[in-house]
SEKOL-988688 format. One record per residue (C-alpha): y, x, z; residue in one letter; residue number from 1. Coordinates in steps of 0.02 Angstrom, whole numbers. Example, Ala and Ser with C-alpha at 12.3 -4.5 7.8 and 13.67 -1.06 7.14 Angstrom:
BEGIN
+--------+--------+--------+---------+-----+
:     yy :     xx :     zz : residuo : num :
+--------+--------+--------+---------+-----+
:   -225 :    615 :    390 :       A :   1 :
:    -53 :    684 :    357 :       S :   2 :
+--------+--------+--------+---------+-----+
//
This chain:
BEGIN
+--------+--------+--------+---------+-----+
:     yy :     xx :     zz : residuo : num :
+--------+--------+--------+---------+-----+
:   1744 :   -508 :  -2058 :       X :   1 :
:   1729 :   -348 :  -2157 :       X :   2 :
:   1571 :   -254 :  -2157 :       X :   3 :
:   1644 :    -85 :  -2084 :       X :   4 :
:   1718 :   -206 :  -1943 :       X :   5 :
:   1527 :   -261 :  -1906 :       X :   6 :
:   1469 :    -88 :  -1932 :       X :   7 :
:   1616 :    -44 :  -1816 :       X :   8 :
:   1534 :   -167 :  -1661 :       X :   9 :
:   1364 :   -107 :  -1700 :       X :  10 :
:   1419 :     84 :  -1677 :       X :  11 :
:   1490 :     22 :  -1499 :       X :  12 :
:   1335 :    -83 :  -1450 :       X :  13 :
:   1223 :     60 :  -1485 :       X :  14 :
:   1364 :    192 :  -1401 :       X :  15 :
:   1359 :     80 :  -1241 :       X :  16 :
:   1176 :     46 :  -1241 :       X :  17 :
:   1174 :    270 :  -1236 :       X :  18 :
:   1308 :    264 :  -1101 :       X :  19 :
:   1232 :    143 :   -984 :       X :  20 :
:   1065 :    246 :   -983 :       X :  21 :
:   1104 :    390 :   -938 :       X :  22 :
:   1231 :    344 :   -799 :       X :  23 :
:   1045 :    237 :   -758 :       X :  24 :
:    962 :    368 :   -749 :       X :  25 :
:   1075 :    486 :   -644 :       X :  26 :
:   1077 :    346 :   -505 :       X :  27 :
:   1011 :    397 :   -344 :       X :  28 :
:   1044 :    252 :   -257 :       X :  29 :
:   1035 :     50 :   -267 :       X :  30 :
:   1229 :     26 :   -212 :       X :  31 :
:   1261 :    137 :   -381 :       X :  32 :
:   1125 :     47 :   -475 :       X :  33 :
:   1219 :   -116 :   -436 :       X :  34 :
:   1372 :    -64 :   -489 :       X :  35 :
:   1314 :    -25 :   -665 :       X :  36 :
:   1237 :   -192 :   -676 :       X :  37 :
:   1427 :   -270 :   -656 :       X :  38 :
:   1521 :   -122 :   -758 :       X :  39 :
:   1386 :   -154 :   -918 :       X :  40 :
:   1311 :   -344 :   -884 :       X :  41 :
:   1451 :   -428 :   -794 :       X :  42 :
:   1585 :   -546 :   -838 :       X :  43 :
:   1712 :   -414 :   -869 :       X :  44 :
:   1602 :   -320 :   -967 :       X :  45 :
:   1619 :   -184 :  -1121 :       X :  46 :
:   1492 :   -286 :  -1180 :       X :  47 :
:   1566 :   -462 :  -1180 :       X :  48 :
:   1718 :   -380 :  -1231 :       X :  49 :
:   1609 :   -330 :  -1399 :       X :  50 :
:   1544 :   -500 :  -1415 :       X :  51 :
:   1706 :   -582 :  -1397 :       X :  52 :
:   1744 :   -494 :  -1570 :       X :  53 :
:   1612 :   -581 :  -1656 :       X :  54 :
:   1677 :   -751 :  -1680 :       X :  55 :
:   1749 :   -692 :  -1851 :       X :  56 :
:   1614 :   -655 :  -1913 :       X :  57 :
:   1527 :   -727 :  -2056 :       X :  58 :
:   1371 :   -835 :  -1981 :       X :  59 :
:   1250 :   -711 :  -2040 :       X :  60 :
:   1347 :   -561 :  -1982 :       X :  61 :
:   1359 :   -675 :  -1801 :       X :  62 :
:   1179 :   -691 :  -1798 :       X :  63 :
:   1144 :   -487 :  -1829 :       X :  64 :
:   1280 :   -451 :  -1695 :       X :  65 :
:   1223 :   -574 :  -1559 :       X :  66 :
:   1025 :   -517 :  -1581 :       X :  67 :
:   1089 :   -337 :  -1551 :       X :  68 :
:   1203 :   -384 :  -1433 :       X :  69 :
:   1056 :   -490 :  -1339 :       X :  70 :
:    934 :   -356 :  -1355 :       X :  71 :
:   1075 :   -211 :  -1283 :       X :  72 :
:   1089 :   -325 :  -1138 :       X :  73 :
:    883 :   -352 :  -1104 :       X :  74 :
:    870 :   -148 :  -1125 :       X :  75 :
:    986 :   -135 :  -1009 :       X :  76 :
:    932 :   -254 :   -866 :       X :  77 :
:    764 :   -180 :   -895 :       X :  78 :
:    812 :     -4 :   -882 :       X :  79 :
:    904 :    -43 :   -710 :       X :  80 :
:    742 :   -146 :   -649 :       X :  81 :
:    621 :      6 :   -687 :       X :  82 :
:    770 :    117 :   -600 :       X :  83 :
:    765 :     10 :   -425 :       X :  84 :
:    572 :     19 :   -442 :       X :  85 :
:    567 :    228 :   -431 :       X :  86 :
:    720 :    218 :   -307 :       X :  87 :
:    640 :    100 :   -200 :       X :  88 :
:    447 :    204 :   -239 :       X :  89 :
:    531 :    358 :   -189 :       X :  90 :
:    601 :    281 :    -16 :       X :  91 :
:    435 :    228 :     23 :       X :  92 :
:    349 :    374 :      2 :       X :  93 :
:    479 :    476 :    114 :       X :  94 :
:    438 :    333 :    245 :       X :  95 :
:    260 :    359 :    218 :       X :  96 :
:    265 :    541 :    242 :       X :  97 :
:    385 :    528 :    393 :       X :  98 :
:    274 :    412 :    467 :       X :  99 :
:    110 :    489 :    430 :       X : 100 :
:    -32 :    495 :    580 :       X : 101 :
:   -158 :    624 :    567 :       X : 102 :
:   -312 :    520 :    603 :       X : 103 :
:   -406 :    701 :    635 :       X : 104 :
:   -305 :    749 :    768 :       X : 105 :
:   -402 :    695 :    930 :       X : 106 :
:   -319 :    589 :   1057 :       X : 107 :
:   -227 :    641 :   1212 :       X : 108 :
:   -239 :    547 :   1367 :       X : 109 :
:   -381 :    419 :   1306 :       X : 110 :
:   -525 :    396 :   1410 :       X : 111 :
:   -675 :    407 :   1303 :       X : 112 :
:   -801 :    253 :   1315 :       X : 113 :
:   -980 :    253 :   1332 :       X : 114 :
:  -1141 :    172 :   1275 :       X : 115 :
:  -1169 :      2 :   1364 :       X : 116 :
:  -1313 :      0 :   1496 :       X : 117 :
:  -1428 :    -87 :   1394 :       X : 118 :
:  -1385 :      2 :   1249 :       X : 119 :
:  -1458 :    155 :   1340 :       X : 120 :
:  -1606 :     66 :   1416 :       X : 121 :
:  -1660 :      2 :   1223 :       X : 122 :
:  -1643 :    179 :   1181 :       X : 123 :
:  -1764 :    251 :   1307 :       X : 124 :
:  -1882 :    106 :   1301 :       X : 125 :
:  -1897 :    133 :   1107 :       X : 126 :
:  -1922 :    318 :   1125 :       X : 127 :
:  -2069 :    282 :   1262 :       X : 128 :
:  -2170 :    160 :   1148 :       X : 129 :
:  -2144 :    284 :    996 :       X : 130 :
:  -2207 :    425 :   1085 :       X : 131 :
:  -2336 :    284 :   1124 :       X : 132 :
:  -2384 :    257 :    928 :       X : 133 :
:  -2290 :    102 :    905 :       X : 134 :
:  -2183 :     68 :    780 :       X : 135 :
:  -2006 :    -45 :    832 :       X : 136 :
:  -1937 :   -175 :    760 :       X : 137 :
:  -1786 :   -302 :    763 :       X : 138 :
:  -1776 :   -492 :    752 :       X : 139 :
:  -1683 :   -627 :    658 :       X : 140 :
:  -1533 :   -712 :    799 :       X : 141 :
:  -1569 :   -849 :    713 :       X : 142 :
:  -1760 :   -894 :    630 :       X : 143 :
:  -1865 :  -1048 :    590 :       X : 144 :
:  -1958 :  -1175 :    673 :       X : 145 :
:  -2118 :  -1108 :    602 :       X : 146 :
:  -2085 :   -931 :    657 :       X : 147 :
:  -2010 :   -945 :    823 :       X : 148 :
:  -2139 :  -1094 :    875 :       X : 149 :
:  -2274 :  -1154 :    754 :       X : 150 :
:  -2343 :   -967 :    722 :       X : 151 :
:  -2376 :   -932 :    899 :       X : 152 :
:  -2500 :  -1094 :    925 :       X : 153 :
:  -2338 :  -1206 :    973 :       X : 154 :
:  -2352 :  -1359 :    849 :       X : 155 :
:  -2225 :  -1478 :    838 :       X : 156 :
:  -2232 :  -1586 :   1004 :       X : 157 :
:  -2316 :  -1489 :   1100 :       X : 158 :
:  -2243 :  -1491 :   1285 :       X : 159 :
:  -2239 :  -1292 :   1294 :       X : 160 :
:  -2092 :  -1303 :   1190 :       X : 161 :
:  -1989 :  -1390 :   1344 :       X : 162 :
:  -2012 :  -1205 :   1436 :       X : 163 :
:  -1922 :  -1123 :   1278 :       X : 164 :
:  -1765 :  -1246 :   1265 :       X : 165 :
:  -1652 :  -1166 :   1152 :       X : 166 :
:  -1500 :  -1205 :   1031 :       X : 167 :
:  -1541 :  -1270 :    843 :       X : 168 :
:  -1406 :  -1263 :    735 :       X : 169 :
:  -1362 :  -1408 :    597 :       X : 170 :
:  -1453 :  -1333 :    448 :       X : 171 :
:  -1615 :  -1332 :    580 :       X : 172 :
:  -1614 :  -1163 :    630 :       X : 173 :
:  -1657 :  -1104 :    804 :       X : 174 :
:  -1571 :   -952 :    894 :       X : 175 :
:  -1722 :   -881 :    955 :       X : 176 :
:  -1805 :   -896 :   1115 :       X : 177 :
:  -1911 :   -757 :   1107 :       X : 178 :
:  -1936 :   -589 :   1004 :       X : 179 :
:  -2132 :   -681 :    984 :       X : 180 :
:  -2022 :   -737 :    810 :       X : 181 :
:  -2082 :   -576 :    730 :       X : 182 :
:  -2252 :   -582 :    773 :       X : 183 :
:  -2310 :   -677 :    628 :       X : 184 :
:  -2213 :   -570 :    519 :       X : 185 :
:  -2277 :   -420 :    589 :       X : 186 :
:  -2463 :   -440 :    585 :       X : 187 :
:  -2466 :   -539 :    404 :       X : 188 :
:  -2380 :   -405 :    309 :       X : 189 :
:  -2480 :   -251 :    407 :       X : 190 :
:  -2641 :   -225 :    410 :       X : 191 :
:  -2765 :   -164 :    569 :       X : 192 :
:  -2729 :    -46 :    667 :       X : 193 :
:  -2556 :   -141 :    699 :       X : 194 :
:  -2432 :    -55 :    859 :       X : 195 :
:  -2281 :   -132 :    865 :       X : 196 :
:  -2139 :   -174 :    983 :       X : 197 :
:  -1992 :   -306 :    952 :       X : 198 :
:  -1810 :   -265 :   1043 :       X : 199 :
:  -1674 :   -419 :   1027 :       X : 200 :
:  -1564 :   -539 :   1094 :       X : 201 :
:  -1649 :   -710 :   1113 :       X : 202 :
:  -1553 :   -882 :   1198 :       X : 203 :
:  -1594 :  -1021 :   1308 :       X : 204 :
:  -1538 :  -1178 :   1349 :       X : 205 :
:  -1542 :  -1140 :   1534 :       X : 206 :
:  -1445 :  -1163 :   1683 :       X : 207 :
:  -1369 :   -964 :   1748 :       X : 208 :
:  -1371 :   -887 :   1933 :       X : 209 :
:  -1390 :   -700 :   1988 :       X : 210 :
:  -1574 :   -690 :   1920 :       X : 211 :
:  -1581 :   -816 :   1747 :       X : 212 :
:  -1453 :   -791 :   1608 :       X : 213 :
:  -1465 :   -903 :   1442 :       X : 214 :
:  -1424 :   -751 :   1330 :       X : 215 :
:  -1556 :   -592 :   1388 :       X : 216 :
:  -1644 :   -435 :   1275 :       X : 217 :
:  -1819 :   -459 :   1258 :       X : 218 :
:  -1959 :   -311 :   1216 :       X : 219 :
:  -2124 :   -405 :   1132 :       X : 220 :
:  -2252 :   -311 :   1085 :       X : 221 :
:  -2423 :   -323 :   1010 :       X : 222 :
:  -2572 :   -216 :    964 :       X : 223 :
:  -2708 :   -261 :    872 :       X : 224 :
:  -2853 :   -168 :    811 :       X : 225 :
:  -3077 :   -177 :    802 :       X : 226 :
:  -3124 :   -171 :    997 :       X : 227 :
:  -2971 :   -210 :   1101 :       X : 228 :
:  -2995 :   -280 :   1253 :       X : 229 :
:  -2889 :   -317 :   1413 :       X : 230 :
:  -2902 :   -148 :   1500 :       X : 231 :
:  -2819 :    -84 :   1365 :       X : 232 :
:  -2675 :   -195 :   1368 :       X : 233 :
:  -2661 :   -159 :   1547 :       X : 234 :
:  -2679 :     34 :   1524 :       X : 235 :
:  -2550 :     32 :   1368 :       X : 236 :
:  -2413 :    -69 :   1494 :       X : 237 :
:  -2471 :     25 :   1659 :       X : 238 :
:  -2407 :    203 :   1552 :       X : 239 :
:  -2260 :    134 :   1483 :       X : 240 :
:  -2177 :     49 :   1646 :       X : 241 :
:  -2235 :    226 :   1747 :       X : 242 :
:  -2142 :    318 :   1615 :       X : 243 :
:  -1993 :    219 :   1632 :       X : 244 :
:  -1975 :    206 :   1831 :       X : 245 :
:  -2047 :    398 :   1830 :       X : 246 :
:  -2176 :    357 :   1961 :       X : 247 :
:  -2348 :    303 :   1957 :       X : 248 :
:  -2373 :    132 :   1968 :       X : 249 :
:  -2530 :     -9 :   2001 :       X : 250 :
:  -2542 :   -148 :   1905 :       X : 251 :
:  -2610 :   -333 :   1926 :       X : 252 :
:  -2646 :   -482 :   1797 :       X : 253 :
:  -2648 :   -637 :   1862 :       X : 254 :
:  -2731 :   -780 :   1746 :       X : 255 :
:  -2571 :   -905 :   1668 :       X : 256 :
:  -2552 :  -1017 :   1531 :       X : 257 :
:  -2466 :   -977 :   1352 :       X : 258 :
:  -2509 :  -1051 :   1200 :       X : 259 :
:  -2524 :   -886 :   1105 :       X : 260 :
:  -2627 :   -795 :   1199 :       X : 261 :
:  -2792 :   -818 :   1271 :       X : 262 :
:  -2835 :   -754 :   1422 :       X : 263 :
:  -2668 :   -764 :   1465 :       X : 264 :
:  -2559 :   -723 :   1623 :       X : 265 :
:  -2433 :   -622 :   1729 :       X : 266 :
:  -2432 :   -456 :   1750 :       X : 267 :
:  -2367 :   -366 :   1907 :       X : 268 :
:  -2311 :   -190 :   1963 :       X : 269 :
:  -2333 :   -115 :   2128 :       X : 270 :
:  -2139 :   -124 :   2203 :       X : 271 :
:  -2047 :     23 :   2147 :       X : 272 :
:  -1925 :     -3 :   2288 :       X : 273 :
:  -2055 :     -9 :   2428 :       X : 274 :
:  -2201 :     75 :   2334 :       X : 275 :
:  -2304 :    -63 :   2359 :       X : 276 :
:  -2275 :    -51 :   2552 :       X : 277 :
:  -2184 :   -249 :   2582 :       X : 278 :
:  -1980 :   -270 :   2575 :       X : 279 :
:  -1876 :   -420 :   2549 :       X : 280 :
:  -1872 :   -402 :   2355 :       X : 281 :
:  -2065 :   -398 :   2317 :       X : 282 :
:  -2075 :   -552 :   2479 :       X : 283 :
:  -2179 :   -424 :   2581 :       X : 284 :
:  -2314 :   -429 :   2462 :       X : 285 :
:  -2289 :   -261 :   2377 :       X : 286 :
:  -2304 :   -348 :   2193 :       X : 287 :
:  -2174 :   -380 :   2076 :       X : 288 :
:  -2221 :   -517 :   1932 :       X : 289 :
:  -2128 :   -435 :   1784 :       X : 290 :
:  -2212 :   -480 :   1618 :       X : 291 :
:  -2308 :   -621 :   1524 :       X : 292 :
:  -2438 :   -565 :   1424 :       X : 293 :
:  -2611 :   -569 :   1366 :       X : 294 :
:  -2754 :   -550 :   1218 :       X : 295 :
:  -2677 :   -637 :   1067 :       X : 296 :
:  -2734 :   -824 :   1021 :       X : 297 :
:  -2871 :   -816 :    883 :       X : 298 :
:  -2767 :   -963 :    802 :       X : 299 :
:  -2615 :   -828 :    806 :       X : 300 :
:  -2722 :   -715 :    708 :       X : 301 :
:  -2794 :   -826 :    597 :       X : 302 :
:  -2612 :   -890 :    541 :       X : 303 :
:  -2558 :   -699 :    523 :       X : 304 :
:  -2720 :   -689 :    396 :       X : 305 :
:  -2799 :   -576 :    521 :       X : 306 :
:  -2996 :   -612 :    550 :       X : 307 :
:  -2994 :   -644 :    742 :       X : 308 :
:  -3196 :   -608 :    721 :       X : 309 :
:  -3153 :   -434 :    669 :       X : 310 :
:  -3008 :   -385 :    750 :       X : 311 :
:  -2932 :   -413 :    928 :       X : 312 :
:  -2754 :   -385 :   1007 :       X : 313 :
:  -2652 :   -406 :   1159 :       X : 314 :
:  -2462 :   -462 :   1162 :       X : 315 :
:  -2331 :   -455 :   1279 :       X : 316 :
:  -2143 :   -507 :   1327 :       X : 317 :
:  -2014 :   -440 :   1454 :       X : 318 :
:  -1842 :   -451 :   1488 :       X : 319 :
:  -1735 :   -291 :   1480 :       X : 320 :
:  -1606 :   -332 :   1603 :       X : 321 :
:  -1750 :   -367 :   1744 :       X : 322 :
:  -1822 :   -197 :   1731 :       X : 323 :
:  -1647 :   -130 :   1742 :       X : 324 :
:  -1592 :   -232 :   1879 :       X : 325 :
:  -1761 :   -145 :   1992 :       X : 326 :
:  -1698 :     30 :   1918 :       X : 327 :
:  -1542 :     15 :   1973 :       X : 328 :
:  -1520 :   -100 :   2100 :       X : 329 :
:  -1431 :   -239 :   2037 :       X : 330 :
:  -1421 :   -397 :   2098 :       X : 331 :
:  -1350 :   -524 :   1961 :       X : 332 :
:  -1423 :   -546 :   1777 :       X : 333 :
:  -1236 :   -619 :   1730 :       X : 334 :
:  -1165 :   -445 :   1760 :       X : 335 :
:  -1230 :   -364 :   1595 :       X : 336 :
:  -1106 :   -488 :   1489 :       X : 337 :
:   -983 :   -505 :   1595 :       X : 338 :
:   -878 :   -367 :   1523 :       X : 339 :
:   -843 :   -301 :   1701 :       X : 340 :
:   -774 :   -135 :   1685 :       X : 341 :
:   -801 :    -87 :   1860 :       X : 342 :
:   -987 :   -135 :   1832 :       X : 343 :
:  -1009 :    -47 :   1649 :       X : 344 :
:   -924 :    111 :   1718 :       X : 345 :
:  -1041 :    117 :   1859 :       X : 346 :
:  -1186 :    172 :   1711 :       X : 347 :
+--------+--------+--------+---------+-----+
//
């Protein structure tokens, strides 16, 4: 084959590569885009019309032709690909802004929600001590045995641990029994004067009815400091619960075992629902047992690196949902997880 014949398919190549991309590029649509791929790549092709010319060629000439031809054929597919990309971009982007929701735009016909009851309660309990001096704080769900148990005077094996059944998990983890699991914490990385309360979930291994619940919110506290002495412990708890039920109360210890504190007891309100007067709740006696508590174990302090010959404390523990139940007249613990919506509206 001549030169100017080679020349000749070259000049077409290049004139059909310039042809196909700009009818490419005027496409609006993938019907049209697909039609181009048959009229310039298919069988019936201008460009396997141009290739059928090569086989006269000279084997050199063949191999110049049939890399241009090749590369024609890539440029093209290519350019069609990068076409259906910004066709198919564009669609989406008209769906996009057709279906577009203004997130600011505030809802019609949607019941706002509220703050769960002993959401609230945690709230105003928290604000009380504050106001009180004491500083809150939050537990781990789930702490260690030395923590939860063997900082609070509860070595391994000792039968108090039978009244605190709880749920270990299979790295030997416990999800805590009590809110007690910060106490160590608390008082080893403060120093004296030390006013702090604990808020959290803690979990049981115990059987549920109207007035137990093996998931509750406990509040501990403690307070330690030179010179503190019972009174004080009952003074500090005496102003807080009379806050809370907005009435002023009595209160009584009564001497009980717990192997972090010493003295250590029960501590009881005058009924809020009878004033102290005898009804079926308090059993006619006009108490209600709310609280354990007492003057924190020497051995406690000692552990925390607090000199119990120095420095004294009290702690306590309550559960939430018990003082709530007496505020509001509520007769079953199981109630605050239930997810009841006729109960959580009620608050």
């Amino acid at each position: 084959m001549e030169n100017s014949k080679v020349e000749d398919l070259l000049s077409k190549i290049n004139t059909l590569l310039d042809e196909a991309g700009t009818k490419i590029n005027a496409a609006d649509n993938l019907q049209i885009l697909e039609a181009l791929r048959v009229e310039y790549l298919g069988r019936k092709s201008q460009l396997i019309d141009i290739l059928k010319g090569i086989k006269d060629a000279e084997p050199s000439q063949k191999a110049k032709l049939g890399q241009r031809s090749n590369l024609a054929k890539s440029q093209i597919e290519n350019k069609i690909q990068e076409k259906i990309k910004q066709i198919k971009e564009k669609e989406l982007k008209a769906i996009e802004l057709q279906e577009e929701i203004d997130i600011s735009i505030p809802p019609s016909g949607i019941k706002k929600g509220h703050k769960h009851l002993i959401t609230t309660t945690i709230e105003e309990v928290e604000d009380i001590f504050m106001r009180m001096g004491f500083e809150v704080h939050y537990p781990y769900a789930i702490d260690d045995d030395y923590h939860n148990f063997e900082s609070l005077n509860i070595p391994p094996g000792h039968p108090a641990r039978d009244s605190w059944d709880t749920f270990w998990t299979e790295q030997g983890k416990i999800a805590i029994t009590h809110t007690s699991s910060m106490q160590n914490r608390i008082l080893s990385q403060q120093k004296p004067p030390v006013r702090a309360i604990v808020i959290g979930r803690c979990f049981r291994n115990e059987a549920t009815d109207a007035r137990h619940e093996h998931t509750f919110t406990q509040v501990e506290g403690v307070y330690v400091d030179k010179g503190i002495t019972l009174p004080d412990m009952l003074g500090t708890l005496k102003e807080f619960f009379s806050k809370y039920y907005k009435k002023d109360l009595a209160v009584k210890f009564t001497p009980d075992f717990f192997p972090f504190v010493e003295p250590g007891g029960m501590m009881s309100l005058s009924c809020i629902l009878c004033n102290g007067e005898g009804c079926k709740v308090c059993k006619q006696t006009g108490w209600l047992e709310l609280l354990g508590c007492g003057m924190i174990h020497p051995k406690v302090l000692e552990m925390a690196g607090i000199d119990p010959k120095t420095y004294s404390g009290f702690a306590w523990g309550f559960g939430l949902e018990r003082l709530i139940m007496l505020k509001n007249n509520i007769n079953d613990i199981r109630l605050f997880n239930s997810g009841d919506l006729d109960f959580i509206k009620q608050f």
